[in-house]
Structures are given as C-alpha cells and as structure tokens.
N, C-alpha and C positions, 0 to 999 in steps of 0.2 A: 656506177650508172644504175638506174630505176630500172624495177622491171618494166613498166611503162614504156621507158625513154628504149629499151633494146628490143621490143614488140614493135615500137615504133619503127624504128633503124632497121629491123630486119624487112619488116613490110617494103618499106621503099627498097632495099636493096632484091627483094625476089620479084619484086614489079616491074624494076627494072630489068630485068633477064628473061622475063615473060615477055612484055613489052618489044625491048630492042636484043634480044639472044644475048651475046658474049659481050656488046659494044657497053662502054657505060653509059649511065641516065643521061640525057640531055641538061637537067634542072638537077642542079647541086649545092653546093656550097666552098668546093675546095680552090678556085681560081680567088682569092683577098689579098690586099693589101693592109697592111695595117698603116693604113694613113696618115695620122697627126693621133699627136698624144698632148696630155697636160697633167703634169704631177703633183699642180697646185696653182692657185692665184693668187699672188704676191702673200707668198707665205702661207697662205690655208690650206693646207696637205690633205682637207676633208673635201675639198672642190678638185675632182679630175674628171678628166674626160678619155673616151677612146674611139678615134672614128675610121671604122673601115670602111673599105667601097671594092666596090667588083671591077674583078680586072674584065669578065664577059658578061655577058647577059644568064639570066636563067641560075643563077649565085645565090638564091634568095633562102634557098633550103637551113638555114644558121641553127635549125633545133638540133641540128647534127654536128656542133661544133660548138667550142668553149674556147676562151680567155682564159689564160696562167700568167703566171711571174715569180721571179728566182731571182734571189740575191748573188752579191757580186760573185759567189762561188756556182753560179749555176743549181745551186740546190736550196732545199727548203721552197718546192713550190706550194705556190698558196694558187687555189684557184679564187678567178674577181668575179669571172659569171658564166653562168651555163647556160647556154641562149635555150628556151624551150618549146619555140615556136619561130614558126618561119617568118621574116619581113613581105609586104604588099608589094612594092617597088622592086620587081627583079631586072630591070634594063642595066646594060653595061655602063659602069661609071658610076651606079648609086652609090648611097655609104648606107650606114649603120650606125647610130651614134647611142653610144653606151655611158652613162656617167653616174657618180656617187649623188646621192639628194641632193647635199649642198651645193654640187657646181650650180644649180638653181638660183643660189641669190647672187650671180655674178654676171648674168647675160642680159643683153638689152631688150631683148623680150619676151617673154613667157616660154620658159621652157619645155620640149616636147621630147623625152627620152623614144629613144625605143626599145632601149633595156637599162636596166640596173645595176650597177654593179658593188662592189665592199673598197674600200681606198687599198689602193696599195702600198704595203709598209711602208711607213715613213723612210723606214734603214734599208730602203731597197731603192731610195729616188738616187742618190751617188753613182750607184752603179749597179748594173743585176740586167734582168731580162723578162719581154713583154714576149707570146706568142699566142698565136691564132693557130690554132690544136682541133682535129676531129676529135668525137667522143670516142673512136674504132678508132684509128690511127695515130699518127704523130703530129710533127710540126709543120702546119704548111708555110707557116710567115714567122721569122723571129725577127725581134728588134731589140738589138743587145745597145747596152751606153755605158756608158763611163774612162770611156778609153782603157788603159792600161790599169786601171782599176775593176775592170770586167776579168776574169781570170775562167769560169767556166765553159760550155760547149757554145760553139754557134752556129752546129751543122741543123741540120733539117732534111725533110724530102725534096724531091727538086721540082715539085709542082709549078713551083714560082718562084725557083733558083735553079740557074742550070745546072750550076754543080751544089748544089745542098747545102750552101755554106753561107751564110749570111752574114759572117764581120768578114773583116775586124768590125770591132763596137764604133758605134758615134763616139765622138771624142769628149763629148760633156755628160753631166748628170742630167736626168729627166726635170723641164725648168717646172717650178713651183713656186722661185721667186717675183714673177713678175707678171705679166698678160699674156705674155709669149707664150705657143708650142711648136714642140716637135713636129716638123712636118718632110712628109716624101715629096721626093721636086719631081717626080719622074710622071709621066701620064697615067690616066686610069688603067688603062692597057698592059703596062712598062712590070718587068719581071722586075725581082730582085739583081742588084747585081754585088754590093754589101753596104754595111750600113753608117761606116763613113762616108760613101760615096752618096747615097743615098737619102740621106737626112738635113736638112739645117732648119735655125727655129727661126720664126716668124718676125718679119719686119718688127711687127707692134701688134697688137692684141690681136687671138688668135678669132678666127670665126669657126665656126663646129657646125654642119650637116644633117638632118634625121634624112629616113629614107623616105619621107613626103616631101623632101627639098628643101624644108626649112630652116633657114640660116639662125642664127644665135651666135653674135660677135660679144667677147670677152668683155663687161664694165666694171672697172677697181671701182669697188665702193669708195666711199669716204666716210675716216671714224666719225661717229657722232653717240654722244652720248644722249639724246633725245628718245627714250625708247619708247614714251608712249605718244609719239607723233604730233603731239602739242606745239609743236614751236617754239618750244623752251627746256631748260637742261635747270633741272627745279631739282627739291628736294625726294619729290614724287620719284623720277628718276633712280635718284640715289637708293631709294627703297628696293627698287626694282633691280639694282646691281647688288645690292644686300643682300638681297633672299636669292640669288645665283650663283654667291660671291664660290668659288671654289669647284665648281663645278662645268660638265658642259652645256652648251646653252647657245640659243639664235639669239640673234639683236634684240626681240623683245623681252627677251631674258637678264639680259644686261651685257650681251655680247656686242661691246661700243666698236671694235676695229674685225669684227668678222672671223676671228680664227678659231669661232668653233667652243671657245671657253673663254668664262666669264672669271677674270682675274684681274693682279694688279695694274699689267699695262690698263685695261679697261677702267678701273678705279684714277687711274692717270688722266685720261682721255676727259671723265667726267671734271675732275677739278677742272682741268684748262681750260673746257667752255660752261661751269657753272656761270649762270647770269649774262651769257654773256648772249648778244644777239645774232639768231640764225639766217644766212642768206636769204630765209624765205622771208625773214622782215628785217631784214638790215637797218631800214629807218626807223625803226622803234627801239627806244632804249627800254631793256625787260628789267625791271625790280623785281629783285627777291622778294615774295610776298612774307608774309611773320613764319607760316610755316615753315618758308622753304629756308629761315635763316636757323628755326632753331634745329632741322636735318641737317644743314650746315655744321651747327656746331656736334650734331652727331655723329657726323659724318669723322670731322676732325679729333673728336674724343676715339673710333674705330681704328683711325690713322695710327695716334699715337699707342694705343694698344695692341697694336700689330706689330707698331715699328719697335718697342720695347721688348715684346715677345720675340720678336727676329733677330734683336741681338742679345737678348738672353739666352737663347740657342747657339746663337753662334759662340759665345762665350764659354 
C-alpha cells in the first residue's frame, strides 16, 4: 500500500471514531457481493469483466478495497485492481463494474468502466479463486470455481458469510467460451451462503452494470477480415494482416476473429472471404481490382513459404 493510500485509510478510520465514538462509520465499503464474472468472450481471454454491487447503502467507499485471484491451489495471487477512489452511486443494490479494455469491443454500446483491471491468468480460468479484500483486512467475498479441481482455502471473514466459508467451489471453470457469465442468483441483500449454491451462468449473453446503471449486454462479434471498413476483403486487407502477422493486435490490425492476436486462424479468415461479397452489399458482385490479384498472389507465395518452413521444422 502507498503511503497516500494508508494517510488516506487512516483519516477515515480516525473520523470515524471522532464522528460516531466506538460504533463503526455508517459509509464503507465492506457489505459486496461479487456478482457476475466473465473470463472471456467466446474465446478472448483479454475480454472480462467483474461486477460487484452492495448488499446496503453507503458501500461506495471501494478506494479502501482491492480485487485478487489465486490459482487452483489457492496461491500465487496476482492482484487485477486496486480500486483508488470511491464510486458516486452509493444506494443499496448498485454494482461496480470493473473490466480489461478489451471487454470494450464486445458490448452493444459504448462502454463505460468504472475501473480497470489486468486479465486474469488464462491458467487460473479452470479453476482458482476471485475475492473482494480490504487494503487493511482480509477476504470479505470469495468466489472459488472449478469444482474439485479448486484444491486451496475458501474461508474468509464472516461479514457476508455467517460462517466464513464460502465453497465448496462452483462446479465449472470461469466461462470464456461463449457470452455467458457467472452470475449470483441470490438478491442484492442476500449473504453468502457457498458458491455451488450460490452461482450459475447466464441463460445467454451476459449483461454487465456500471454504477450510473448503465447496462452493456455481451455482442459475439463476427470474423471478418475487412479491416479498413471498405466493404470489401481486398488485397489492402492482406497488407494490413501482413504487417501484424505474429503479433498482438485489434481488428484494425489484422485481428479478423477478435482474440487479441493477429495470426494464422486470422490469415484463414481472410482467404475464405477474399472477393467475396459483404452483407452490407450482398447484391454486388466485388471484382478483385489488378492490385488486389497481384497481393493475391503475394499473399499465396507468403502461404507456401510458411507452410514449407513449418514443415521443415517439424522435420
């Protein structure tokens, strides 16, 4: 912790005992849930989300509480974010929605974080452990998964578990394959009680909360290998997958299926709809213009000198 951040935490905790003597502060942060999760969208492990909400009113104090996670063995935590300011929205039942940049290019309309966070290991979506932690104290919310593949602790404080114990774990891995998340069934009110009981994932794509109430429902993109929004999958294109080719990279990079890196699925993506015509002009047949045939054959000269090199390696 900063010395900032403990000059901070200490102010509010001596205000409070000036203020109300022995009782604690009215305006806190330790009554959360950790509401719905997403450890990916179909397949992009750099799109997640985390959305808490208050079990009471007056919850909104979050610069005094962090987000962790632990692999299946309960250790090895990485922290995802250190919240460093307090949310506007303190009434009971708001949320808190924290997500990686990327969940951005997947919701149906303009994204509105309210905080930031770093992805969580890919080799911690099977199984391992999400919790909602004071900077000063411990765990007030864990949310363990992977069933019997969870092997670590899954005690906590009893702030918002009567008995401090929050598994057994949810019985799946945190989903990343598809639209779906994790979500708590229980009301904004509703204590822990554990997190099989406690958990199942969403009908169909999930929708995500900030604490201005603004909804953002999960949209699978669709690949296309179109990067510079022309209405056609041209040789231009190809260029633009060219100069990304191995690296990470957005759609207009040459990221054609969204996961973050520009590779050979992607160089796949482009051959099956070179030439060919986009929904948005389905009634026009597109001719390869001269340039875009002789990237074509540059294209397919790059092909076979991959594909010769890949098995000369492997050889």
């Amino acid at each position: 912790m900063n010395h900032f951040k403990f000059v901070q935490l200490l102010s509010i905790f001596l205000a409070s005992i000036l203020c109300c003597g022995a009782r604690p502060a009215v305006a806190s942060f330790h009554f959360m849930q950790i509401e719905q999760v997403i450890g990916g969208v179909n397949g992009d492990t750099t799109a997640q989300a985390i959305q808490l909400r208050m079990r009471s009113s007056n919850q909104h104090l979050v610069q005094q509480s962090k987000i962790m996670t632990r692999d299946a063995t309960g250790s090895n935590p990485v922290q995802l974010v250190d919240m460093m300011s307090a949310v506007a929205n303190p009434a009971a039942g708001s949320r808190i929605l924290i997500t990686t940049p990327n969940f951005a290019n997947y919701t149906d309309i303009p994204l509105v974080s309210d905080f930031t966070m770093i992805p969580i290991p890919a080799t911690y979506l099977a199984a391992g452990q999400i919790t909602f932690e004071g900077d000063v104290f411990g765990n007030y919310w864990g949310l363990n998964y992977g069933g019997a593949g969870y092997t670590g602790s899954t005690t906590g404080l009893t702030t918002n578990d009567a008995d401090g114990n929050f598994g057994p774990p949810f019985g799946g891995p945190l989903p990343s394959t598809s639209t779906s998340a994790l979500l708590f069934q229980g009301l904004f009110s509703a204590p822990s009680t554990n997190n099989l009981a406690d958990y199942a994932l969403t009908a169909g794509a999930a929708t995500f909360m900030n604490n201005a109430g603004s909804s953002f429902t999960i949209e699978a993109l669709e690949d296309s290998a179109n990067f510079d929004e022309d209405l056609d999958v041209d040789g231009k294109d190809f260029l633009t997958l060219q100069d990304g080719f191995g690296a990470t990279g957005v759609f207009s990079q040459g990221d054609a299926n969204h996961n973050g890196v520009v590779d050979s699925d992607d160089l796949a993506i482009w051959e099956e709809q070179f030439g060919q015509p986009l929904p948005a002009v389905a009634a026009a047949v597109i001719v390869p213009e001269p340039q875009s045939i002789f990237l074509m054959c540059s294209a397919l000269a790059f092909l076979m000198v991959r594909n010769r090199n890949s098995h000369h390696h492997c050889g």
